[in-house]
N, CA, C and O atoms as CSV, one atom per row, in Angstrom:
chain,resi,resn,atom,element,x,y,z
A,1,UNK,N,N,-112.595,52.190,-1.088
A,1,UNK,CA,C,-112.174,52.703,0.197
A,1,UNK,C,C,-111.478,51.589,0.979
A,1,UNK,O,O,-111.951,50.515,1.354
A,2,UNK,N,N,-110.580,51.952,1.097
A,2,UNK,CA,C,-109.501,50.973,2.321
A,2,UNK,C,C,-110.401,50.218,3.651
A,2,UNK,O,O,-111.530,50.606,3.953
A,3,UNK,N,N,-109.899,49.418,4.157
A,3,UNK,CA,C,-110.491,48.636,5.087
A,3,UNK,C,C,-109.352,48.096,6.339
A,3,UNK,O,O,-108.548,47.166,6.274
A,4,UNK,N,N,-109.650,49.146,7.585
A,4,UNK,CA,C,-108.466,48.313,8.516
A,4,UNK,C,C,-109.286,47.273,9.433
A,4,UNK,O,O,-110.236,47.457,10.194
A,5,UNK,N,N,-108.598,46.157,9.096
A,5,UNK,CA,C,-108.999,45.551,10.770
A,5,UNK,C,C,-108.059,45.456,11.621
A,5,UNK,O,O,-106.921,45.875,11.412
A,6,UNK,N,N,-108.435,44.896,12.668
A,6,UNK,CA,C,-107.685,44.691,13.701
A,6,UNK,C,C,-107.791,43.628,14.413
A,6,UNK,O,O,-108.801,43.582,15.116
A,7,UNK,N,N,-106.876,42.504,14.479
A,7,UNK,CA,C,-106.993,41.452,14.903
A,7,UNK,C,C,-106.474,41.500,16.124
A,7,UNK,O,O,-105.994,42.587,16.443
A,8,UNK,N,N,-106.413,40.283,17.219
A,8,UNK,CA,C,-107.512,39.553,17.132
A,8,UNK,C,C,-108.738,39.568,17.495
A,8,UNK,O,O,-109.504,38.606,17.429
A,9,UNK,N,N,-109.046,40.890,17.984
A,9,UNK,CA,C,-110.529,41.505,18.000
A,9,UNK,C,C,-111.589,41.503,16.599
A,9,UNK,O,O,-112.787,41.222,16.631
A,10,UNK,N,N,-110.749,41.917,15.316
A,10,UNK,CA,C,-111.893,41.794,14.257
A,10,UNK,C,C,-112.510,42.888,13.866
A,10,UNK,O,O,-113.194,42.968,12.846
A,11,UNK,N,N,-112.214,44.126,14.964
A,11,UNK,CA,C,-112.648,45.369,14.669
A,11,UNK,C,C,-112.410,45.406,13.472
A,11,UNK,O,O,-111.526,44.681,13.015
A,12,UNK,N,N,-113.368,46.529,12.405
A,12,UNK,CA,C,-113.046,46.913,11.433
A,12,UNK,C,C,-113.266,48.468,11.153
A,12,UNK,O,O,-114.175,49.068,11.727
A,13,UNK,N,N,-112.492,49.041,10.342
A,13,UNK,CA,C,-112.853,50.593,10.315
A,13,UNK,C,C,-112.613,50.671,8.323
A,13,UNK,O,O,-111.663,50.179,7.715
A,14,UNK,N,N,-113.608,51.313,7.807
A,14,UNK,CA,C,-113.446,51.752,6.326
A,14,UNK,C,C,-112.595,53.325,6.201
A,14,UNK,O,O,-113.335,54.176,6.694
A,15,UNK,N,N,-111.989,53.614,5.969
A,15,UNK,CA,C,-111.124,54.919,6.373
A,15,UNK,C,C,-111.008,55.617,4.447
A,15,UNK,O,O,-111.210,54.939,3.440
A,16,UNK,N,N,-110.656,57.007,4.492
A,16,UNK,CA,C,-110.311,57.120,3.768
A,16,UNK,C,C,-108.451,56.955,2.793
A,16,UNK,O,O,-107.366,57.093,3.359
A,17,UNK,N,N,-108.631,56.681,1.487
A,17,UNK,CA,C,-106.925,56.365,1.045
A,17,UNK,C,C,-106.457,57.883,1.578
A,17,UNK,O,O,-107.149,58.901,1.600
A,18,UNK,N,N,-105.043,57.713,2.007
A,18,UNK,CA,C,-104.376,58.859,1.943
A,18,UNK,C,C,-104.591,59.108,4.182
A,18,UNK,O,O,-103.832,59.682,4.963
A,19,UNK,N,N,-105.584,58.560,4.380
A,19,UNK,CA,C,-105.586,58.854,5.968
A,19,UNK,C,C,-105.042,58.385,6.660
A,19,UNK,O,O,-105.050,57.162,6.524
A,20,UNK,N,N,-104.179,58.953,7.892
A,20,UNK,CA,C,-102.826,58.326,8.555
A,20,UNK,C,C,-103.382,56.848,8.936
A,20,UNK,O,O,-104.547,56.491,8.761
A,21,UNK,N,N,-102.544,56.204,9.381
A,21,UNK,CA,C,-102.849,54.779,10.692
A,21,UNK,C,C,-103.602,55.548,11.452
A,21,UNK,O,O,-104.809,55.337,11.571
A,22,UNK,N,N,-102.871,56.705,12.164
A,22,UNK,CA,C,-103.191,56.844,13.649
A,22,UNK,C,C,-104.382,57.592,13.323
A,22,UNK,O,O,-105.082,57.645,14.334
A,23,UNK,N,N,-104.973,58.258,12.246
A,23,UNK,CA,C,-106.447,58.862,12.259
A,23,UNK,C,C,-107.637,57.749,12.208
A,23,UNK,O,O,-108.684,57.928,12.830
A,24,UNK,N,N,-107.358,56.389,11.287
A,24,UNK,CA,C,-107.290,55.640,11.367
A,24,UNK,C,C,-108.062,54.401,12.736
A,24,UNK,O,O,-109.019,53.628,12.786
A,25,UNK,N,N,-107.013,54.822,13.606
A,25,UNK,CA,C,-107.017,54.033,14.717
A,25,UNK,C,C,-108.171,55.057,16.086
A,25,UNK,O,O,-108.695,54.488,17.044
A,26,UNK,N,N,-108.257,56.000,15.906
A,26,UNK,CA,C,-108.927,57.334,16.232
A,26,UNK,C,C,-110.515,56.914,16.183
A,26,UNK,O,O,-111.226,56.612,17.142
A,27,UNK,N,N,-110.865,56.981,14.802
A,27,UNK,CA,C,-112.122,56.286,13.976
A,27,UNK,C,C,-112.567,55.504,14.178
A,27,UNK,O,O,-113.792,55.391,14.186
A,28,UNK,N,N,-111.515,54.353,14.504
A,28,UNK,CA,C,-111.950,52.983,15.322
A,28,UNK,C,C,-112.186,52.978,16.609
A,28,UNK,O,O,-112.649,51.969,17.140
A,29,UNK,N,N,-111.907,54.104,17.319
A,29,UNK,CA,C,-111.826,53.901,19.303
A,29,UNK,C,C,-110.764,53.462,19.698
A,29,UNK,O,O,-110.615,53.397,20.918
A,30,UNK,N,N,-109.355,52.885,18.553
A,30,UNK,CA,C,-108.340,52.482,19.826
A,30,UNK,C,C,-107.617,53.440,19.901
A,30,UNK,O,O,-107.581,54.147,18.894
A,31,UNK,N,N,-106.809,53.828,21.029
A,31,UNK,CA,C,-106.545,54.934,21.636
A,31,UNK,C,C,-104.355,54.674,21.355
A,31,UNK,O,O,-103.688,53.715,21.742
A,32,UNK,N,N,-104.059,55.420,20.897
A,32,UNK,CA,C,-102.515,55.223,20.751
A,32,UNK,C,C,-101.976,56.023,21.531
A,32,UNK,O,O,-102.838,56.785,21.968
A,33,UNK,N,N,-100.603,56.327,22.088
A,33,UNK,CA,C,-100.231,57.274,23.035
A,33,UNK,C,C,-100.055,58.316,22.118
A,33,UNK,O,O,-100.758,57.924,21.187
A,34,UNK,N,N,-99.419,59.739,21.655
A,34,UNK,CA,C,-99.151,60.692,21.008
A,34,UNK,C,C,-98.651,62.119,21.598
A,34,UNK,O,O,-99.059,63.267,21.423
A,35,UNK,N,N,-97.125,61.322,22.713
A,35,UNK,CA,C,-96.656,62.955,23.352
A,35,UNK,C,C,-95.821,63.304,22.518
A,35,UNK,O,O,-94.666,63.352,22.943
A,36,UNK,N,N,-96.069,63.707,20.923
A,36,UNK,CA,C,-95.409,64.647,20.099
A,36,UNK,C,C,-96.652,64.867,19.301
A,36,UNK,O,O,-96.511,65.346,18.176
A,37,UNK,N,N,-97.790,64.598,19.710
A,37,UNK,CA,C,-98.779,65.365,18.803
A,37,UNK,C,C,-99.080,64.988,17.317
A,37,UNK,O,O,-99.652,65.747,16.534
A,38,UNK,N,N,-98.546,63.484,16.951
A,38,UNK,CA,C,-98.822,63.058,15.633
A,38,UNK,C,C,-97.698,63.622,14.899
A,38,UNK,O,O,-97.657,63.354,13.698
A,39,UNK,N,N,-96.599,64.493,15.484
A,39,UNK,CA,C,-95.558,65.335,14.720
A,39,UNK,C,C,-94.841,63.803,13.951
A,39,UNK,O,O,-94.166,64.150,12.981
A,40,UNK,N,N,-94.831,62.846,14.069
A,40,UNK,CA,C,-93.564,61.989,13.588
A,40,UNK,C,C,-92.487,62.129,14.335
A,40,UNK,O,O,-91.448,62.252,13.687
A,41,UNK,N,N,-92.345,62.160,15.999
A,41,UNK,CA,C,-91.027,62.393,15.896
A,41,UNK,C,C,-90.563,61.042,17.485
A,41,UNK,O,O,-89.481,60.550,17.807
A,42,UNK,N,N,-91.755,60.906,17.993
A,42,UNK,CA,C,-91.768,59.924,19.295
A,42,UNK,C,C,-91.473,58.451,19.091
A,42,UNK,O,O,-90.763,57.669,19.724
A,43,UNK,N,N,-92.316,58.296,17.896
A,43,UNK,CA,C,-92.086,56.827,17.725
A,43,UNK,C,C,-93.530,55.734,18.830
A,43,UNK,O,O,-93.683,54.515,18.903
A,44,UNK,N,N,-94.286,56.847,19.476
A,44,UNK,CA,C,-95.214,55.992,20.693
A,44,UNK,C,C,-96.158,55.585,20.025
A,44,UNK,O,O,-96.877,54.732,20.545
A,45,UNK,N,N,-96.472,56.068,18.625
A,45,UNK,CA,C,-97.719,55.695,18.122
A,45,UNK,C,C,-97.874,54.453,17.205
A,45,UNK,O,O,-98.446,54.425,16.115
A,46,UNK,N,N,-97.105,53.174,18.011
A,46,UNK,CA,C,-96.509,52.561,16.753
A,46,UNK,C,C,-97.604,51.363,16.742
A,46,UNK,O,O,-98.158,50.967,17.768
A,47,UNK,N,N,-97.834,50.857,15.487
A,47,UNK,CA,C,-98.701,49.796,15.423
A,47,UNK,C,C,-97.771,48.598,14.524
A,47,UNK,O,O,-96.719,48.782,13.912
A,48,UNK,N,N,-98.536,47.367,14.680
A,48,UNK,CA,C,-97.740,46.625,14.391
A,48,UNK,C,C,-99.008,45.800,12.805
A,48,UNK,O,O,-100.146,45.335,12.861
A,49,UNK,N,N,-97.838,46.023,11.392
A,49,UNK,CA,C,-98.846,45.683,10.540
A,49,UNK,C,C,-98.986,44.276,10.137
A,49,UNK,O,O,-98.104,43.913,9.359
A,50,UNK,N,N,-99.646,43.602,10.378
A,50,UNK,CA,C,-99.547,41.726,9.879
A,50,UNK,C,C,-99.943,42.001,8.635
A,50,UNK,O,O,-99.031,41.724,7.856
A,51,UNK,N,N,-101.080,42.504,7.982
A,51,UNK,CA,C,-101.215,42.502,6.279
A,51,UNK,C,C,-101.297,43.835,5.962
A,51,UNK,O,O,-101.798,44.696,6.685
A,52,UNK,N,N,-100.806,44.005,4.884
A,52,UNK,CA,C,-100.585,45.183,3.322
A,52,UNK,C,C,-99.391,45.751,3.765
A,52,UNK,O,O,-98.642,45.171,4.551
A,53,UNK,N,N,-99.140,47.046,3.219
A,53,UNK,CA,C,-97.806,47.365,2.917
A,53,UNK,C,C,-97.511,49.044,3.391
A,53,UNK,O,O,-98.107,49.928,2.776
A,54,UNK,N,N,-96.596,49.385,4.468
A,54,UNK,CA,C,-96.365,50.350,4.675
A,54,UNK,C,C,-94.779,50.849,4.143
A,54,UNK,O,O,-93.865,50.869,4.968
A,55,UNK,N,N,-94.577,51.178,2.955
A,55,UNK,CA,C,-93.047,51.353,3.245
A,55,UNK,C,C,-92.216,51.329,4.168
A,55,UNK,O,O,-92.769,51.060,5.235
A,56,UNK,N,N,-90.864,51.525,4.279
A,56,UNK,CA,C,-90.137,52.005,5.226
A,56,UNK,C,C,-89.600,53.460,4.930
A,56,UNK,O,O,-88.466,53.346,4.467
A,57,UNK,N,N,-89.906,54.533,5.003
A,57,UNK,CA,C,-89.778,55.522,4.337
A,57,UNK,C,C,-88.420,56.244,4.938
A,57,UNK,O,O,-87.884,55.543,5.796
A,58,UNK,N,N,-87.636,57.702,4.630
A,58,UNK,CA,C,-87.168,58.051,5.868
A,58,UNK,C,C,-87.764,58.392,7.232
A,58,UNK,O,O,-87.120,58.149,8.253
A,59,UNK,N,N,-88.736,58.837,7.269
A,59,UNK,CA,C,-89.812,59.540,8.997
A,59,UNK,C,C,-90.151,58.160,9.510
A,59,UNK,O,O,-90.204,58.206,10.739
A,60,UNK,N,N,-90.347,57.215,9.144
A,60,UNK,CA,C,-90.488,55.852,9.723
A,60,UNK,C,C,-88.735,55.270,10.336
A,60,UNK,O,O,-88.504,54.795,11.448
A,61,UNK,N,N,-87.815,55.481,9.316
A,61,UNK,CA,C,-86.294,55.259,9.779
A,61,UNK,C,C,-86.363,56.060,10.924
A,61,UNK,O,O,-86.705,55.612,12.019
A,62,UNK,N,N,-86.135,56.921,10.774
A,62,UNK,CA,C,-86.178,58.129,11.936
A,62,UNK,C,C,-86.797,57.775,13.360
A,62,UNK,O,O,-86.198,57.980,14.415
A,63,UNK,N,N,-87.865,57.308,13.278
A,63,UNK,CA,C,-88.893,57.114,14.795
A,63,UNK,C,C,-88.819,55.734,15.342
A,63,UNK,O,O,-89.013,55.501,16.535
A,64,UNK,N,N,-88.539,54.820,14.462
A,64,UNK,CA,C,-88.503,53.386,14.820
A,64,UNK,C,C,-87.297,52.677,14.411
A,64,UNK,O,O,-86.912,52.640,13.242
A,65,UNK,N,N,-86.693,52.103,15.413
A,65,UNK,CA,C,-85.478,51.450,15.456
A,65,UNK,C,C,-85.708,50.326,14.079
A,65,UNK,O,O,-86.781,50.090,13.525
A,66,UNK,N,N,-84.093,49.627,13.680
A,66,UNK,CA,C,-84.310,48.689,12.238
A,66,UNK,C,C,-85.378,47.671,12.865
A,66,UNK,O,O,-86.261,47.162,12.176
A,67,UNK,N,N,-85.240,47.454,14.057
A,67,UNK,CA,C,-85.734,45.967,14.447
A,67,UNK,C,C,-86.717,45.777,14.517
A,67,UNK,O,O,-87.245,44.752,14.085
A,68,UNK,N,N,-87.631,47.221,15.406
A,68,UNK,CA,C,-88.980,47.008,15.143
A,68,UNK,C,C,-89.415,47.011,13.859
A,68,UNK,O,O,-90.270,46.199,13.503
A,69,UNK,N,N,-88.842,47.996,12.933
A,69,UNK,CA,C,-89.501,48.216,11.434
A,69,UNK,C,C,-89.284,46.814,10.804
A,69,UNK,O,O,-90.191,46.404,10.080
A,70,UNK,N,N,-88.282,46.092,10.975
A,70,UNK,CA,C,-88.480,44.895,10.072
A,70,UNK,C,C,-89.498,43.858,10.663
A,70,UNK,O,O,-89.922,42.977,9.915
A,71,UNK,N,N,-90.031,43.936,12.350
A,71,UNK,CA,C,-90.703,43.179,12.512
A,71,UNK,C,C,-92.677,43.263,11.995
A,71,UNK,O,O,-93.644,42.532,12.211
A,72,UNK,N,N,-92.385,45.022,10.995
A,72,UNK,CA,C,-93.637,44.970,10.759
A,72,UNK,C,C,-94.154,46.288,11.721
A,72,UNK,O,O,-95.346,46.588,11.649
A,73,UNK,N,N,-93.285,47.048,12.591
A,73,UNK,CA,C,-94.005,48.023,13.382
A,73,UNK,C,C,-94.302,49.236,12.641
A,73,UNK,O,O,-93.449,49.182,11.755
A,74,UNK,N,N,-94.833,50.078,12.482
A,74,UNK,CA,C,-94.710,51.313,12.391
A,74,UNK,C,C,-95.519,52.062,12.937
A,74,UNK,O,O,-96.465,51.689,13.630
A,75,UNK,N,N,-95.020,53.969,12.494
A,75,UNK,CA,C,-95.468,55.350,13.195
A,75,UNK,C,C,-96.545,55.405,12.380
A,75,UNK,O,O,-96.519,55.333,11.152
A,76,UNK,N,N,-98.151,55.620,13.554
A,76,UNK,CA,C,-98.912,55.501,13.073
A,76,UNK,C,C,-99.703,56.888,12.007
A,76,UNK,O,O,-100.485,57.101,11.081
A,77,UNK,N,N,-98.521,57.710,13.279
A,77,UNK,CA,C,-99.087,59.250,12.702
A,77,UNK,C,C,-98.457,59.697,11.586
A,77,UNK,O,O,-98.597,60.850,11.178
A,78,UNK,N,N,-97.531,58.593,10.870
A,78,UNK,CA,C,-96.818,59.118,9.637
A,78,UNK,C,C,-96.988,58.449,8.945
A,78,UNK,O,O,-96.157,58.586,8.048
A,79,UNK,N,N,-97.931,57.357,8.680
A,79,UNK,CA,C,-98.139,56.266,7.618
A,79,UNK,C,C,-99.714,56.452,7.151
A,79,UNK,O,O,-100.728,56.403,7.847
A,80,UNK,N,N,-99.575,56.677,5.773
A,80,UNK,CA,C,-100.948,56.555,5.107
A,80,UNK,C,C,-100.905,55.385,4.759
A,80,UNK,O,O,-99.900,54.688,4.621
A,81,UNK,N,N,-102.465,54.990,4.530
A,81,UNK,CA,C,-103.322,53.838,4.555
A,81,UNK,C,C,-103.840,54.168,2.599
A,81,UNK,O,O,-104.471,55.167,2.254
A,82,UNK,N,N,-103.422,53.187,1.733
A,82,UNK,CA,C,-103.075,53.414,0.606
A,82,UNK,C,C,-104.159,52.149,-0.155
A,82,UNK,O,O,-104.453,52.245,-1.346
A,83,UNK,N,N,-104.793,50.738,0.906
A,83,UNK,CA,C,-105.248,49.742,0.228
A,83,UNK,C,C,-105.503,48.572,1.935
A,83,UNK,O,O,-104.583,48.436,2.741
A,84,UNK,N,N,-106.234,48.218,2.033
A,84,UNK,CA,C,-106.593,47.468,3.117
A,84,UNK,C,C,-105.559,46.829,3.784
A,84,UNK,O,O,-104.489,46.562,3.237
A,85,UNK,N,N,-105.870,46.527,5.138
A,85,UNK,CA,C,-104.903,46.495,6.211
A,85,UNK,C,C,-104.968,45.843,7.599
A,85,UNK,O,O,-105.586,46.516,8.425
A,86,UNK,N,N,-104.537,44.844,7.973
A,86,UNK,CA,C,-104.865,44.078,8.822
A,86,UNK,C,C,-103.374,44.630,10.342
A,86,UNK,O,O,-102.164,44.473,10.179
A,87,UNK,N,N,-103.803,45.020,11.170
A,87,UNK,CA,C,-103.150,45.570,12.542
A,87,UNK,C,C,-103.564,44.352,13.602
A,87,UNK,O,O,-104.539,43.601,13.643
A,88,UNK,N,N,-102.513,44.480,14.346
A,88,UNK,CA,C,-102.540,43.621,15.463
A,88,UNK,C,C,-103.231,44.825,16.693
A,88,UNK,O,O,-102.681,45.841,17.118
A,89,UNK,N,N,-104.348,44.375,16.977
A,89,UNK,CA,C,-104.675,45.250,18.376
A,89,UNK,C,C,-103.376,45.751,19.264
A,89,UNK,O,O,-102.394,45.122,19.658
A,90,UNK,N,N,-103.738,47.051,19.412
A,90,UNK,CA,C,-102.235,47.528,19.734
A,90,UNK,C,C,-101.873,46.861,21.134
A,90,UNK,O,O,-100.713,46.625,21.471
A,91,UNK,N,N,-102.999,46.582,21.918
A,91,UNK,CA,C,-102.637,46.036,23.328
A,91,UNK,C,C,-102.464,44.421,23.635
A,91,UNK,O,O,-102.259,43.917,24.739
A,92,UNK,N,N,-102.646,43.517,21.947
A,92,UNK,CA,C,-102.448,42.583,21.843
A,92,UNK,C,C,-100.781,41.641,21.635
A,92,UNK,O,O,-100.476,40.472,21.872
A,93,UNK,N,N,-100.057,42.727,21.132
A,93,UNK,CA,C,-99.023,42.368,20.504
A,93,UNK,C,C,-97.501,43.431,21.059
A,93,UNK,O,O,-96.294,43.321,20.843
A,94,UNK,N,N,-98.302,44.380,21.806
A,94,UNK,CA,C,-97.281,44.687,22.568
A,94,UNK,C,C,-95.951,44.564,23.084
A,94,UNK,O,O,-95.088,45.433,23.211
A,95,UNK,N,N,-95.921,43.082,23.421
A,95,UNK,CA,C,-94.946,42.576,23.665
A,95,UNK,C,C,-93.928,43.675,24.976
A,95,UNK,O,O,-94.364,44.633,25.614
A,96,UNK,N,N,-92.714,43.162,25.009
A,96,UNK,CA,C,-91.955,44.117,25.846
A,96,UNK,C,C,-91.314,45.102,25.406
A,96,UNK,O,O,-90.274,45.383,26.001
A,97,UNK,N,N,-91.765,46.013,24.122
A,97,UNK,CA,C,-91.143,46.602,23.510
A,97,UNK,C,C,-91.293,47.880,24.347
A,97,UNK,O,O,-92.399,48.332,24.645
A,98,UNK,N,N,-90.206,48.407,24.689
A,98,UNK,CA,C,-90.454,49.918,25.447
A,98,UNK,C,C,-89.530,50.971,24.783
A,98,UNK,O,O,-88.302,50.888,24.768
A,99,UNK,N,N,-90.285,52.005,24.218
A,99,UNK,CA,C,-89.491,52.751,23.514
A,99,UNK,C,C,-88.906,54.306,24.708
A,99,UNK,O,O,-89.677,54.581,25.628
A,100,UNK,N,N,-87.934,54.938,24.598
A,100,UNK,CA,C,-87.590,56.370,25.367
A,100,UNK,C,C,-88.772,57.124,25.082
A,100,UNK,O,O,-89.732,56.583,24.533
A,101,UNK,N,N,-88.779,58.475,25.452
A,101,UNK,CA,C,-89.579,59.224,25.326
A,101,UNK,C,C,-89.653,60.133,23.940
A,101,UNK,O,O,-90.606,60.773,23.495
A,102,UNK,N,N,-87.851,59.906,23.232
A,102,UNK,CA,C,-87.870,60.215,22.387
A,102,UNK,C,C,-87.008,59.448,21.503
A,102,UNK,O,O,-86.028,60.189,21.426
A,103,UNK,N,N,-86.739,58.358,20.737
A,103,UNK,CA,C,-86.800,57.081,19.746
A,103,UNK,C,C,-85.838,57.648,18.782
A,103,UNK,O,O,-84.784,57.049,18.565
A,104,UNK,N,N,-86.133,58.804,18.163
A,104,UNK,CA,C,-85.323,59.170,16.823
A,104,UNK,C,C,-84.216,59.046,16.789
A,104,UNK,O,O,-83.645,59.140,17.876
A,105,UNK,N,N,-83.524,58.828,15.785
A,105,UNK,CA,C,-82.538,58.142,15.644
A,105,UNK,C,C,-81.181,58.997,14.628
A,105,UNK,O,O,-80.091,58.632,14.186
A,106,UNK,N,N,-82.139,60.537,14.580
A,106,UNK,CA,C,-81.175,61.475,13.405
A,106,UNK,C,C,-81.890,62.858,14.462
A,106,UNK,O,O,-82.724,62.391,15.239
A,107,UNK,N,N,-81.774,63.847,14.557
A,107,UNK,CA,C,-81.815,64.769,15.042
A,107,UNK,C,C,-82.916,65.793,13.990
A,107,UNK,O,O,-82.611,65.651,12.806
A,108,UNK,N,N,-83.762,66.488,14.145
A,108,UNK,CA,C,-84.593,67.417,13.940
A,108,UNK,C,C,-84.944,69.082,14.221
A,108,UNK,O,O,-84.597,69.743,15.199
A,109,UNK,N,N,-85.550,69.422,13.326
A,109,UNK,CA,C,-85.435,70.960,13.599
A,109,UNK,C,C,-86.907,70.991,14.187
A,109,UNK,O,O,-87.842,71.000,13.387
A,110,UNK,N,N,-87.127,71.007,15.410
A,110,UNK,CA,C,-88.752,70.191,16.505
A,110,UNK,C,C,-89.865,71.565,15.683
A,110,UNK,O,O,-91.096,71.539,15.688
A,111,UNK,N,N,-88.731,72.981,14.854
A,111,UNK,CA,C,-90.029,74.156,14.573
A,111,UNK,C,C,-90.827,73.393,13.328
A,111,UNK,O,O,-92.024,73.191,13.124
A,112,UNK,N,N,-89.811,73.114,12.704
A,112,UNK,CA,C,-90.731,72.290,11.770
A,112,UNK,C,C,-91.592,72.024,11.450
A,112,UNK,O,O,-92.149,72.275,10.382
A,113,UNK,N,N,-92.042,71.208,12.659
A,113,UNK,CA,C,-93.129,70.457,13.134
A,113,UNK,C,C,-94.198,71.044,14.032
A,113,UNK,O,O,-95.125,70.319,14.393
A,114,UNK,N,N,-94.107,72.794,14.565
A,114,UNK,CA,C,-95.026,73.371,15.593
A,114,UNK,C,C,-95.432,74.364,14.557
A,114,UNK,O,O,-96.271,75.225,14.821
């Protein structure tokens, strides 16, 4: 079973493989924003990964600009947790990153997703 922590707090959560970040982060008590409902489409739920490996998939292209994704950010509600995982406390690493209300970067059919 996978293992997230979260530095530099140390929190740790055992989660199941295959369970988003953001269910993830839920399990643990930290609280992510989510005004699209985990749909993948805001980009607010973003965490930032210091260890293991989240692809860059397309729904990650889509929600998060190149810059954050190469610095390691991603959508928490669209990334499964595949093998242990070290996160920066989301209120640690913050930084000045301020995303719109809506981030995407290709256009969507929003039924899709309801």
């Amino acid at each position: 079973m996978p293992t997230i922590t979260f530095q530099p707090s140390g929190k740790s959560i055992v989660v199941s493989p295959g369970d988003s970040l953001l269910q993830a982060c839920r399990s643990a008590g930290v609280q992510l924003s989510t005004p699209c409902a985990g749909k993948g489409f805001c980009g607010k739920c973003r965490v930032k990964v210091i260890a293991g490996d989240i692809p860059v998939d397309k729904g990650q292209a889509a929600c998060l600009p190149e810059k954050l994704l190469s610095e390691g950010w991603r959508a928490a509600c669209i990334a499964g947790v595949s093998g242990d995982m070290v996160l920066a406390d989301p209120d640690s690493d913050a930084g000045d990153v301020i995303l719109s209300d809506f981030s995407c970067h290709e256009p969507r059919d929003y039924n899709d997703f309801w």
